[in-house]
C-alpha positions in Angstrom: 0.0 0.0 0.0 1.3 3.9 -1.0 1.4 5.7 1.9 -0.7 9.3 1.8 1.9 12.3 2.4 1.7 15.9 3.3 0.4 18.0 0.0 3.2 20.0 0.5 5.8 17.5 -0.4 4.3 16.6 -3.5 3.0 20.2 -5.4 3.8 23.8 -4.9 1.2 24.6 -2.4 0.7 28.4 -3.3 -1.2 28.3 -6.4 -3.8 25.3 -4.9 -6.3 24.8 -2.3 -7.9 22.1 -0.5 -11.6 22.4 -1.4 -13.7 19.6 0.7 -16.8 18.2 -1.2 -19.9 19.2 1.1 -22.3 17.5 -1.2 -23.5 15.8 -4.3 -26.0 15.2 -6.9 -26.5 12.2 -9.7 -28.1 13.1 -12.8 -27.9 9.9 -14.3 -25.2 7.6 -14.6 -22.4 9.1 -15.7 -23.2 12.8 -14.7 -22.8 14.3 -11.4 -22.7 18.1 -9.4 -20.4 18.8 -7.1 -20.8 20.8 -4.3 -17.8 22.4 -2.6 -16.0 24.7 -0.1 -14.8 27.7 -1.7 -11.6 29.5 -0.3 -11.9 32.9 0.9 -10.4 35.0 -1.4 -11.2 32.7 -4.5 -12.3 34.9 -7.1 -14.0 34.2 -10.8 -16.4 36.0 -13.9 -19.4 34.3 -14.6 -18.2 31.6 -17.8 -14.7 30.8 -16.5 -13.4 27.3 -15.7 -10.7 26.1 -13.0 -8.6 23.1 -13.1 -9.7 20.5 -10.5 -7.5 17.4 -9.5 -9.1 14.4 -6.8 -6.6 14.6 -3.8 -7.6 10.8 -3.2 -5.0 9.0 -5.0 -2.2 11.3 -4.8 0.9 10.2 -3.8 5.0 10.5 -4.5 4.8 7.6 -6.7 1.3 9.6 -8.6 1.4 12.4 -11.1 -1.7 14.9 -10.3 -4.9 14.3 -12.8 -6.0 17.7 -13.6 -9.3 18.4 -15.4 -10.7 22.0 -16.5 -14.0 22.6 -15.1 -16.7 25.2 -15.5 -17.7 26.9 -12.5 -21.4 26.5 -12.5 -22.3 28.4 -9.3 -22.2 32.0 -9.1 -19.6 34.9 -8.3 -22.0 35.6 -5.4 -22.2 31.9 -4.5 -20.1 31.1 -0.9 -19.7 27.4 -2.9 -18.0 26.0 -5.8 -20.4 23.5 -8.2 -19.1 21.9 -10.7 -21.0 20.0 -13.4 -18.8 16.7 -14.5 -19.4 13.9 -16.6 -17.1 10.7 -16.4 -16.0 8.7 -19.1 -15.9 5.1 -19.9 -12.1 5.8 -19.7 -9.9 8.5 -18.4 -8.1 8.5 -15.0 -10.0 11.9 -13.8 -13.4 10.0 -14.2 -11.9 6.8 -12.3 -10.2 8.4 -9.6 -13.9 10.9 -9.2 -16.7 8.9 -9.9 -16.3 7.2 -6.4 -16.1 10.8 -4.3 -18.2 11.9 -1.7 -19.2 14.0 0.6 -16.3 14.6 3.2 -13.0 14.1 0.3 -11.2 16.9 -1.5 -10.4 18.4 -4.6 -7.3 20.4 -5.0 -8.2 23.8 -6.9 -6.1 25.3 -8.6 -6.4 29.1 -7.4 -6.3 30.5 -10.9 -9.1 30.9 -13.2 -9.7 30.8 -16.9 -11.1 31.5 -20.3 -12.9 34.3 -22.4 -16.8 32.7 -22.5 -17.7 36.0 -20.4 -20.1 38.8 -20.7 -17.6 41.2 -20.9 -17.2 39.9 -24.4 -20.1 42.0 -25.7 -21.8 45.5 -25.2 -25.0 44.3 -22.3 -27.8 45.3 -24.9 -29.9 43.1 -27.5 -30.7 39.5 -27.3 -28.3 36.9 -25.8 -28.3 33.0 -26.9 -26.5 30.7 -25.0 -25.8 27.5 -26.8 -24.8 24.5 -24.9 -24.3 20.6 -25.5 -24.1 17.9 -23.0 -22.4 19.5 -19.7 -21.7 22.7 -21.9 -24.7 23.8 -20.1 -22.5 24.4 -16.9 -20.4 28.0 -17.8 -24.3 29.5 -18.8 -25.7 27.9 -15.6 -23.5 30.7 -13.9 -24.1 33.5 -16.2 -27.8 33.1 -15.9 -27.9 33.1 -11.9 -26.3 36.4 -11.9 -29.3 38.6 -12.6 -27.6 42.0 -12.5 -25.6 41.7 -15.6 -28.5 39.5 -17.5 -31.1 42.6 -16.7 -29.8 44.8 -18.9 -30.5 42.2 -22.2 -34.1 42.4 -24.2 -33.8 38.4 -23.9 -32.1 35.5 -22.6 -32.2 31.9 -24.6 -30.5 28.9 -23.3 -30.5 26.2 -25.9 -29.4 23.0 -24.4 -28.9 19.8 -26.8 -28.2 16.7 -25.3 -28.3 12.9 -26.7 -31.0 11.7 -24.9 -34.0 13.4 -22.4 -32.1 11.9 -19.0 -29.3 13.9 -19.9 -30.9 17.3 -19.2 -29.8 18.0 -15.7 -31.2 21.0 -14.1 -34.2 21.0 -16.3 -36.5 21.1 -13.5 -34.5 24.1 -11.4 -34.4 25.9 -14.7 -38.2 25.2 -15.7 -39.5 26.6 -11.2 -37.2 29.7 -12.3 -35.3 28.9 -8.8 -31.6 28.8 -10.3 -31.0 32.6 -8.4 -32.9 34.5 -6.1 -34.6 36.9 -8.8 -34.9 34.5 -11.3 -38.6 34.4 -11.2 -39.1 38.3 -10.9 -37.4 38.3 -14.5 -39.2 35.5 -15.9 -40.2 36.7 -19.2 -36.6 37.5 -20.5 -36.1 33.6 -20.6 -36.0 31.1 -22.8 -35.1 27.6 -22.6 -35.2 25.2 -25.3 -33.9 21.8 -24.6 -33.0 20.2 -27.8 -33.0 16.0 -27.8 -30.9 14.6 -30.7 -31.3 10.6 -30.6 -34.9 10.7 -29.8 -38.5 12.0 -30.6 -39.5 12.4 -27.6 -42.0 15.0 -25.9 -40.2 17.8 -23.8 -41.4 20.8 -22.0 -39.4 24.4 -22.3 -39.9 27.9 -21.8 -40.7 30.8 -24.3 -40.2 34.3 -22.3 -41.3 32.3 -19.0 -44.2 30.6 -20.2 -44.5 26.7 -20.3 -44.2 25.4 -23.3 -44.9 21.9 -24.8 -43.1 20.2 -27.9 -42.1 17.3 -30.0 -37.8 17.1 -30.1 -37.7 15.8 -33.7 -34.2 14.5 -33.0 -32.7 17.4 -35.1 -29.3 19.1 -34.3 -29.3 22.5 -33.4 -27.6 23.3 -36.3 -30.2 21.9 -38.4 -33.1 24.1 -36.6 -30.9 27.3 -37.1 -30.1 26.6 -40.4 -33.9 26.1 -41.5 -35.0 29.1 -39.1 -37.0 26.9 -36.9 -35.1 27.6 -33.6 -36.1 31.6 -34.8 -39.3 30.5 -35.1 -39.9 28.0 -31.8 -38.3 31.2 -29.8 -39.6 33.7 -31.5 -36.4 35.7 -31.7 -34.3 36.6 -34.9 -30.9 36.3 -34.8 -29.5 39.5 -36.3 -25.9 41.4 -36.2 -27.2 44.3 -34.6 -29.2 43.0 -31.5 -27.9 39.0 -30.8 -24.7 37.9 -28.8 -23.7 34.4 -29.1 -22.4 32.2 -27.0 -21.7 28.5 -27.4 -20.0 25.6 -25.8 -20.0 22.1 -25.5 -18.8 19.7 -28.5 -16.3 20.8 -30.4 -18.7 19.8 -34.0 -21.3 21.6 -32.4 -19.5 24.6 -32.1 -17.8 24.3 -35.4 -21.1 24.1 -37.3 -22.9 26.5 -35.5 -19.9 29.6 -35.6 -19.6 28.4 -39.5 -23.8 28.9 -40.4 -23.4 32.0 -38.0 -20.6 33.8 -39.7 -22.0 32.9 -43.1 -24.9 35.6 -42.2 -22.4 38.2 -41.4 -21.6 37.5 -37.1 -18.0 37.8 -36.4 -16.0 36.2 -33.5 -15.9 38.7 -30.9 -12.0 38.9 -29.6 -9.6 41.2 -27.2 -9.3 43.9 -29.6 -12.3 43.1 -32.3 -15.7 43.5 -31.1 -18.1 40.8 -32.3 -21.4 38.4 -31.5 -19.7 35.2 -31.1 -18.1 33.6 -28.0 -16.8 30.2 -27.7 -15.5 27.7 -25.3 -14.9 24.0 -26.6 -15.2 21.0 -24.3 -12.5 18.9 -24.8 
């Protein structure tokens, strides 16, 4: 048997944090939230991701597993969630899928990425595009009301394989992801898009239920044909829509291709745009 030793023998302890895993929630059977400590002065924008490594297997004689996460709580929250899906392979997922409540992460105290609000002027109509876990960078953007108040309209589109695979559809469809979520109700929209099934779903168009068949289209097929324009009643133009998308890399690929072949450009440091992107993997 390895013997456990002091974190401080093994990494440079000045850039990481202990993080203890308070709770947990199963969305299926490869999908999980976790629920942690966050450190004091731990600090993040709504969109950004953090690596994450499980402190249970390591060791002298173990190299650190790292995986880049999406913060899914919000810059107000005192906790860390995080929205992670194991694989049939991988030694993140293997050395994870087994946590709970009561072991550690280490956290890396640095944050990154660009999928962020501060990408775009706060006016018009934003879309928020997510596959799979995707959904997790948006689940923070959408719990903090006082930047998302000064949009026309808020539409998170969230494709997965099958129906199981929408986690928080029920939080998102009781408007109880944030504190104010119901009091702006009719700025949202949520589509959830199935993709290997025709199945029934329920959604919301500017806060009201609504009831549909999932044809088992992509999302790239439904805003290529103008249908996702029409289900949401919202046009996507250059002058009023802000873009942003995440999850599979072929999803994101096809949808920035149909986008900037009606005129959106990728919105960068020094060249204002509609589009923002973050891939998965």
């Amino acid at each position: 048997m390895i013997r456990k030793i002091r974190l401080k023998k093994i990494l440079p302890s000045d850039n990481l944090s202990r993080v203890k895993i308070t709770h947990l929630k199963k969305w299926g059977r490869n999908i999980v939230s976790f629920f942690t400590e966050r450190p004091e002065k731990f600090s993040f924008k709504s969109g950004q991701f953090v690596r994450i490594c499980p402190e249970s297997n390591l060791t002298l004689n173990t190299n650190p597993v790292w995986r880049a996460q999406s913060i899914a709580s919000s810059p107000d929250d005192k906790f860390l969630e995080f929205l992670v899906v194991f694989g049939k392979t991988g030694d993140f997922s293997q050395l994870s899928a087994n946590l709970k409540p009561g072991d550690y992460f280490l956290l890396e105290k640095n944050n990154y990425g660009y999928l962020t609000l501060d990408r775009f002027s706060k006016e018009g109509d934003l879309w928020l595009i997510a596959s799979g876990t995707g959904l997790a960078p948006f689940l923070s953007i959408i719990r903090d009301f006082s930047t998302l108040n000064k949009f026309n309209r808020v539409n998170l589109i969230h494709t997965v394989r099958n129906k199981d695979n929408l986690v928080y559809h029920n939080e998102i469809m009781q408007l109880k992801l944030a504190p104010n979520f119901f009091e702006n109700k009719n700025k949202i929209t949520y589509l959830p898009v199935v993709t290997r099934e025709i199945v029934d779903v329920v959604g919301l168009i500017q806060g009201r239920k609504f009831e549909y068949i999932s044809s088992g289209e992509h999302i790239t097929s439904l805003l290529k044909s103008g249908k996702l324009e029409t289900v949401t009643n919202c046009k996507f133009t250059t002058k009023e829509s802000k873009v942003m998308i995440c999850g599979n890399p072929q999803m994101i690929k096809e949808t920035r291709s149909h986008l900037k072949e009606i005129g959106f450009v990728t919105s960068k440091r020094n060249t204002p745009g509609q589009i923002a992107v973050e891939n998965y993997w």
